[in-house]
C-alpha positions as CSV (number, residue, x, y, z in Angstrom):
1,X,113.6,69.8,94.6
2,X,113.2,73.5,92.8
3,X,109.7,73.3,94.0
4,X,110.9,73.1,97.6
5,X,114.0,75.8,97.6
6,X,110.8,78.1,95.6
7,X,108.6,77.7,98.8
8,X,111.5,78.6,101.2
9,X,112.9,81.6,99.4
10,X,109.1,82.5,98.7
11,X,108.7,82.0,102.8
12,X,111.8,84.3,103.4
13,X,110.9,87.1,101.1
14,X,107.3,87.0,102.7
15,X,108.9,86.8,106.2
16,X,111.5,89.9,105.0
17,X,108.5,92.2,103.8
18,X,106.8,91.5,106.9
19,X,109.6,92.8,109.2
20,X,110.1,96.0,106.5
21,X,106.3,97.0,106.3
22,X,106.0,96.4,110.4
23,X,109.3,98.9,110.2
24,X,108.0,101.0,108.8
25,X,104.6,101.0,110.1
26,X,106.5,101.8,113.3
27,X,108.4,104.7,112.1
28,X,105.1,106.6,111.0
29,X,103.0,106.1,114.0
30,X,105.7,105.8,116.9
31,X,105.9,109.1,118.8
32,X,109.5,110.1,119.4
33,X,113.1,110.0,117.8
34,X,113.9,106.8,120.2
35,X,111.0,104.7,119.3
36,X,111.7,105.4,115.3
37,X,115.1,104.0,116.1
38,X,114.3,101.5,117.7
39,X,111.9,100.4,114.9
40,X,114.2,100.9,112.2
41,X,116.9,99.7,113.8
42,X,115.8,96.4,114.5
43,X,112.7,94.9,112.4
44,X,114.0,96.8,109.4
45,X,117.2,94.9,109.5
46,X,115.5,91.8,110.3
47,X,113.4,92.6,107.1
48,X,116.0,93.3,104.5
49,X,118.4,90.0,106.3
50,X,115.5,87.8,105.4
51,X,115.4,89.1,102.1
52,X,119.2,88.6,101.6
53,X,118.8,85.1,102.2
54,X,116.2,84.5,100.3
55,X,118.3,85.6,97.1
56,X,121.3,83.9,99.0
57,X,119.0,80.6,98.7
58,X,118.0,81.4,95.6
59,X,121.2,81.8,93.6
60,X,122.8,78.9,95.4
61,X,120.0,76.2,94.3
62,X,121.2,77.4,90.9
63,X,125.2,76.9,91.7
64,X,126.1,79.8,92.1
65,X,127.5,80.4,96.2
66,X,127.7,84.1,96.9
67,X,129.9,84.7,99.5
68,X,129.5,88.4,98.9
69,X,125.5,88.0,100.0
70,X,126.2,86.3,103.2
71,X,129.1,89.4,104.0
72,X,126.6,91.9,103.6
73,X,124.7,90.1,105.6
74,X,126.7,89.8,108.4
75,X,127.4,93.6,107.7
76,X,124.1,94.9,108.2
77,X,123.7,92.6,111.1
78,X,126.6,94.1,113.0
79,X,125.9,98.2,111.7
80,X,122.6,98.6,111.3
81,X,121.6,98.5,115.6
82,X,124.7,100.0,115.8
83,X,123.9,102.9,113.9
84,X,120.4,103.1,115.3
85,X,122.2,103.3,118.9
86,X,124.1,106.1,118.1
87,X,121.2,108.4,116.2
88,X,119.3,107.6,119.4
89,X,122.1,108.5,122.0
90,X,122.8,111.8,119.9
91,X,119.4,112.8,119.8
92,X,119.5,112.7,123.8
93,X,122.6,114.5,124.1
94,X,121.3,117.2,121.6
95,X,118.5,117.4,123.9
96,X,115.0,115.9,121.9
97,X,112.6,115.5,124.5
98,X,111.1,112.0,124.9
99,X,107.3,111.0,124.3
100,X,104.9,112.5,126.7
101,X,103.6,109.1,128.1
102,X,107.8,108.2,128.3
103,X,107.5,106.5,132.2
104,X,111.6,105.9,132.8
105,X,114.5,107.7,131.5
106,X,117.5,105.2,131.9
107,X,120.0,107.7,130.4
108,X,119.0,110.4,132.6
109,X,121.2,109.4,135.0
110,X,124.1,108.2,133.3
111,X,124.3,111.4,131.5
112,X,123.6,113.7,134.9
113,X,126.7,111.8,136.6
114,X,129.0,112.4,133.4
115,X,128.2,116.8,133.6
């Protein structure tokens, strides 16, 4: 049975440095502020979740249940788009220009209507 919960929390820690070297892969070779966010935001918090459950997995197969793991889990779940949202929304009120090859500006006009 060790064997088996090994292989799973081996599968999630493989799965969570996927997501965190694909994050950050995207943060050095996407163009603009609004792409970084977008790739930290998301795949990086996928990445370190996966992780966190692979050490949730871990510790419980060995009796002892974490409930602290699983609330930071749910933490970073709920904050770490969140916060992503906002750098990206202050960055286009502060006025950062978007990506040269940037085809549709969906804030454009909910910002125009506001001024």
């Amino acid at each position: 049975m060790n064997v088996m919960i090994d292989i799973v929390v081996l599968a999630f820690v493989i799965i969570g440095v996927f997501f965190a070297v694909v994050s950050a892969i995207g943060i050095l070779r996407l163009k603009d502020v609004y792409s970084r966010a977008h790739a930290s935001g998301k795949s990086a918090t996928l990445g370190v979740i996966f992780i966190m459950l692979a050490v949730f997995i871990h510790f419980l197969s060995q009796g002892d249940l974490n409930a602290k793991i699983l609330l930071a889990i749910l933490f970073l779940f709920l904050t770490a788009p969140v916060a992503s949202l906002f750098l990206a929304r202050s960055a286009y009120r502060n006025g950062v220009k978007l990506a040269k090859n940037t085809v549709v500006d969906d804030l454009k006009k909910m910002y125009d209507k506001q001024q």
